[in-house]
ROGUSE-283711 format. One record per residue (C-alpha): residue number from 1; residue in three letters; x, y, z. Coordinates in steps of 0.02 Angstrom, whole numbers, plus 32768, in hexadecimal, padded with zeros to 4 digits. Example, Ala and Ser with C-alpha at 12.3 -4.5 7.8 and 13.67 -1.06 7.14 Angstrom:
2
<nr:1&rest:ALA&xx:8267&yy:7F1F&zz:8186>
<nr:2&rest:SER&xx:82AC&yy:7FCB&zz:8165>
END
This chain:
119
<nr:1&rest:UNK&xx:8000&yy:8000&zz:8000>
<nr:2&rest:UNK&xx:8040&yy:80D5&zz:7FCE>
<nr:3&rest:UNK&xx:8081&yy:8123&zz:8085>
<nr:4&rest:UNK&xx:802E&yy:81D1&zz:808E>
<nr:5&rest:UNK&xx:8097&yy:824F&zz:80E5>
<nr:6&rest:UNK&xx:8066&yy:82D1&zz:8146>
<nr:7&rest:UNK&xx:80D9&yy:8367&zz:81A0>
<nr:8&rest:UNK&xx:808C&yy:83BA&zz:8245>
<nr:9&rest:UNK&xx:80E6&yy:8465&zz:8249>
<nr:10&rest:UNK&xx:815C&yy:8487&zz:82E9>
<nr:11&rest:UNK&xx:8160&yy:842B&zz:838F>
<nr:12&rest:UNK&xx:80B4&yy:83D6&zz:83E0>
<nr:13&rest:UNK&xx:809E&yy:83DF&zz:849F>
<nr:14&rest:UNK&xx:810E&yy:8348&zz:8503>
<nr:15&rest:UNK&xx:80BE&yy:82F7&zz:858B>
<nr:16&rest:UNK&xx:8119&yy:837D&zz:8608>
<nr:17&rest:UNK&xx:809F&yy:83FA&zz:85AF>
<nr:18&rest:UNK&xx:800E&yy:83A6&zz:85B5>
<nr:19&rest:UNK&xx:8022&yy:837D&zz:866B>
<nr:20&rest:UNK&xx:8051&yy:842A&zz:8695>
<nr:21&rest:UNK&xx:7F9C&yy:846B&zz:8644>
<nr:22&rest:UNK&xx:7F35&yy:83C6&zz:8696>
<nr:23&rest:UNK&xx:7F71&yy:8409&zz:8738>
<nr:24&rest:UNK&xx:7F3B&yy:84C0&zz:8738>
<nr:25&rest:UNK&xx:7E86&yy:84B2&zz:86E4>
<nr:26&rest:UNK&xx:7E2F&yy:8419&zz:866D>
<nr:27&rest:UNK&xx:7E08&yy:8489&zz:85F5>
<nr:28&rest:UNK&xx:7ECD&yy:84CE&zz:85D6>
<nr:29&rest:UNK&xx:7EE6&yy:840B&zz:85BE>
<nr:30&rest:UNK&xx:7E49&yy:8410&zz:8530>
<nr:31&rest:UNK&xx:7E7A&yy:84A8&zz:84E5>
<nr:32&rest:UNK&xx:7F25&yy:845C&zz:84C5>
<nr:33&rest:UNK&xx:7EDD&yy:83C1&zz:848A>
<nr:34&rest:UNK&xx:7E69&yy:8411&zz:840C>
<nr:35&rest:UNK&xx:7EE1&yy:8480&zz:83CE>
<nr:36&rest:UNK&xx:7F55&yy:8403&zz:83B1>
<nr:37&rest:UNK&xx:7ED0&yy:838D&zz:8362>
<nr:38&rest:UNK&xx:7EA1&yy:840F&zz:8300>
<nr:39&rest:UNK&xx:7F44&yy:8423&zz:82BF>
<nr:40&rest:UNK&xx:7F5E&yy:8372&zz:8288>
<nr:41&rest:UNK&xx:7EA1&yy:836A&zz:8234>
<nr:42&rest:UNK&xx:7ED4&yy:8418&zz:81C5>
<nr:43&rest:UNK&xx:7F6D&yy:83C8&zz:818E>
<nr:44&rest:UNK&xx:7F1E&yy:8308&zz:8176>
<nr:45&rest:UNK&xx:7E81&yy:834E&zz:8121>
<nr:46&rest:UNK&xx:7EBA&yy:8312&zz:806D>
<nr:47&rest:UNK&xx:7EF1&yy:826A&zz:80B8>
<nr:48&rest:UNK&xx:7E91&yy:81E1&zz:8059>
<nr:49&rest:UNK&xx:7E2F&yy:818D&zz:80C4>
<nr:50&rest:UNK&xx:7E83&yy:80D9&zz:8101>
<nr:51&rest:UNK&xx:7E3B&yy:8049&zz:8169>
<nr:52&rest:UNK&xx:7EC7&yy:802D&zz:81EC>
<nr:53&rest:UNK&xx:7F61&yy:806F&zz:81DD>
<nr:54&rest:UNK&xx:8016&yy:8067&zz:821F>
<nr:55&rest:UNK&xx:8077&yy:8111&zz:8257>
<nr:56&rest:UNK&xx:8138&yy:8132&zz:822F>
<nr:57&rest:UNK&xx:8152&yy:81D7&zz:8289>
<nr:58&rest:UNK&xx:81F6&yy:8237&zz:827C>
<nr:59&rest:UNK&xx:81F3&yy:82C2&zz:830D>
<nr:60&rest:UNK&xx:826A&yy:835C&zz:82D7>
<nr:61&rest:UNK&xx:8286&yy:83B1&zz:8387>
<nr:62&rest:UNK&xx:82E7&yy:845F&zz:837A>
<nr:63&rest:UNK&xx:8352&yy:841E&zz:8403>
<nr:64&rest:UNK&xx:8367&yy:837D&zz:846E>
<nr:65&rest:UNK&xx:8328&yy:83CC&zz:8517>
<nr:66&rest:UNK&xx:8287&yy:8379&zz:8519>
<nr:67&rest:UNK&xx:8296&yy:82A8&zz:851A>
<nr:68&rest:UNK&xx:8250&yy:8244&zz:84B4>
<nr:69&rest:UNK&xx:81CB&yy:81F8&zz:8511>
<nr:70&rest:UNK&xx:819B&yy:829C&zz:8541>
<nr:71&rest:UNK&xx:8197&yy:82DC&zz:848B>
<nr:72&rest:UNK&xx:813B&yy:8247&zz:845B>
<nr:73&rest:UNK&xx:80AC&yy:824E&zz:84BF>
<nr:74&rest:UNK&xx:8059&yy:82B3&zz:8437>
<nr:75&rest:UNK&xx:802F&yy:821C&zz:83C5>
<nr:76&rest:UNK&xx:7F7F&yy:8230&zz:8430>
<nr:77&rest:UNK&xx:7F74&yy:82DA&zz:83BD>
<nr:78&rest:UNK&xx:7F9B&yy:8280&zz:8320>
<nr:79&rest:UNK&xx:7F32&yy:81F4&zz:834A>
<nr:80&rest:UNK&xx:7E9D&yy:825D&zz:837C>
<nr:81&rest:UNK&xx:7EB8&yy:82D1&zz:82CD>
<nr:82&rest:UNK&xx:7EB7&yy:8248&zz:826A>
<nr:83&rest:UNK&xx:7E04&yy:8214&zz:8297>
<nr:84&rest:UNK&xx:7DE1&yy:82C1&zz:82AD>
<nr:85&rest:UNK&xx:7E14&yy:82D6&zz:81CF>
<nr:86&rest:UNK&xx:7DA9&yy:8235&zz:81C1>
<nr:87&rest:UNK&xx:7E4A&yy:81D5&zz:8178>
<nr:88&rest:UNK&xx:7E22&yy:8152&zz:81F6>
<nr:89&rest:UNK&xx:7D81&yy:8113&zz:823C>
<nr:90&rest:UNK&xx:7DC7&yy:8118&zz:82FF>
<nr:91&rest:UNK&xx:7E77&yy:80F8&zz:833D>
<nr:92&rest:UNK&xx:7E49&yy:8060&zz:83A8>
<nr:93&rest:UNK&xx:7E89&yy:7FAC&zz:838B>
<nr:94&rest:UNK&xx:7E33&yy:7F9C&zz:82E3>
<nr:95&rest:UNK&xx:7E7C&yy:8032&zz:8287>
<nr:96&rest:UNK&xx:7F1F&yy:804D&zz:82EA>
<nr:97&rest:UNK&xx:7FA5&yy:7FD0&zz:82AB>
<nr:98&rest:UNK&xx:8023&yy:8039&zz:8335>
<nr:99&rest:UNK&xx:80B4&yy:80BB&zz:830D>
<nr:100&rest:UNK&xx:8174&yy:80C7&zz:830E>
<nr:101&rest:UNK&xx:81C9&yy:815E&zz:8330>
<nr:102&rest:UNK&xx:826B&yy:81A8&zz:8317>
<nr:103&rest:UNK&xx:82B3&yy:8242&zz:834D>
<nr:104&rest:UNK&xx:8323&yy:82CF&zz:82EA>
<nr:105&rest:UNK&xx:8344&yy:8376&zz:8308>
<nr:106&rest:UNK&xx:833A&yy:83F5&zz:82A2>
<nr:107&rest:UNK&xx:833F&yy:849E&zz:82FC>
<nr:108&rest:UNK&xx:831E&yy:8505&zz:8268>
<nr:109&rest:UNK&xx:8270&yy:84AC&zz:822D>
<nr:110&rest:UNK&xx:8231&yy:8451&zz:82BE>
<nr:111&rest:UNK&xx:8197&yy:83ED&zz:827B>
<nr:112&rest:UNK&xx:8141&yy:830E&zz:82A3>
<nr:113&rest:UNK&xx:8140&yy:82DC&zz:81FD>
<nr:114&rest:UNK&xx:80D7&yy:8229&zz:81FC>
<nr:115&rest:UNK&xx:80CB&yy:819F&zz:8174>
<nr:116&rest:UNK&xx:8021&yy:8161&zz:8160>
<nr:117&rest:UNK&xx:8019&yy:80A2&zz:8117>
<nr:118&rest:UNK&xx:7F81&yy:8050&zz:8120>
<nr:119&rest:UNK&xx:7F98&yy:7F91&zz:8153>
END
């Protein structure tokens, strides 16, 4: 099956952030999340729709400050867009063939760029 690629522009909140904005108020934590969402929907929208998928995702961090578990905590974002664009049905066990990730930095053009291949 084609791999679809996608780039997310710049660096999504790492779990540090999103525990940080759960702490001081639920909504800060669903602002973030929508925003983020949002994000990944806008740039998926011309995805072709697939039936489950598996996710190669290269993170490009402007530095290595933040981990990498911490940066990749924000595969819930992608996830969640990726329904949200309608190029999967849900991102439970029967669309969601799991993800890799690998991370880069690039501190001039700090983006997630993701693979799409349906399975």
């Amino acid at each position: 099956m084609k791999e679809t690629t996608i780039v997310i522009p710049g660096e999504l909140p790492g779990m540090n952030e999103i525990i940080d904005a759960a702490k001081l108020h639920y909504l800060k934590y669903n602002d973030m999340k929508q925003t983020n969402t949002d994000l990944v929907t806008w740039v998926a929208k011309k995805v072709p729709k697939k039936k489950k998928v598996f996710l190669n995702i290269t993170w490009y961090c402007k530095n290595k400050r933040r981990d990498p578990d911490n940066i990749a905590a924000a595969v819930k974002f992608i996830w969640d867009g990726l329904v949200q664009a309608r190029v999967i049905k849900n991102d439970g066990w029967n669309e969601n063939a799991g993800w890799s990730n690998t991370f880069e930095v690039d501190k001039n053009n700090p983006r997630v760029e993701v693979r799409i291949k349906e399975v």
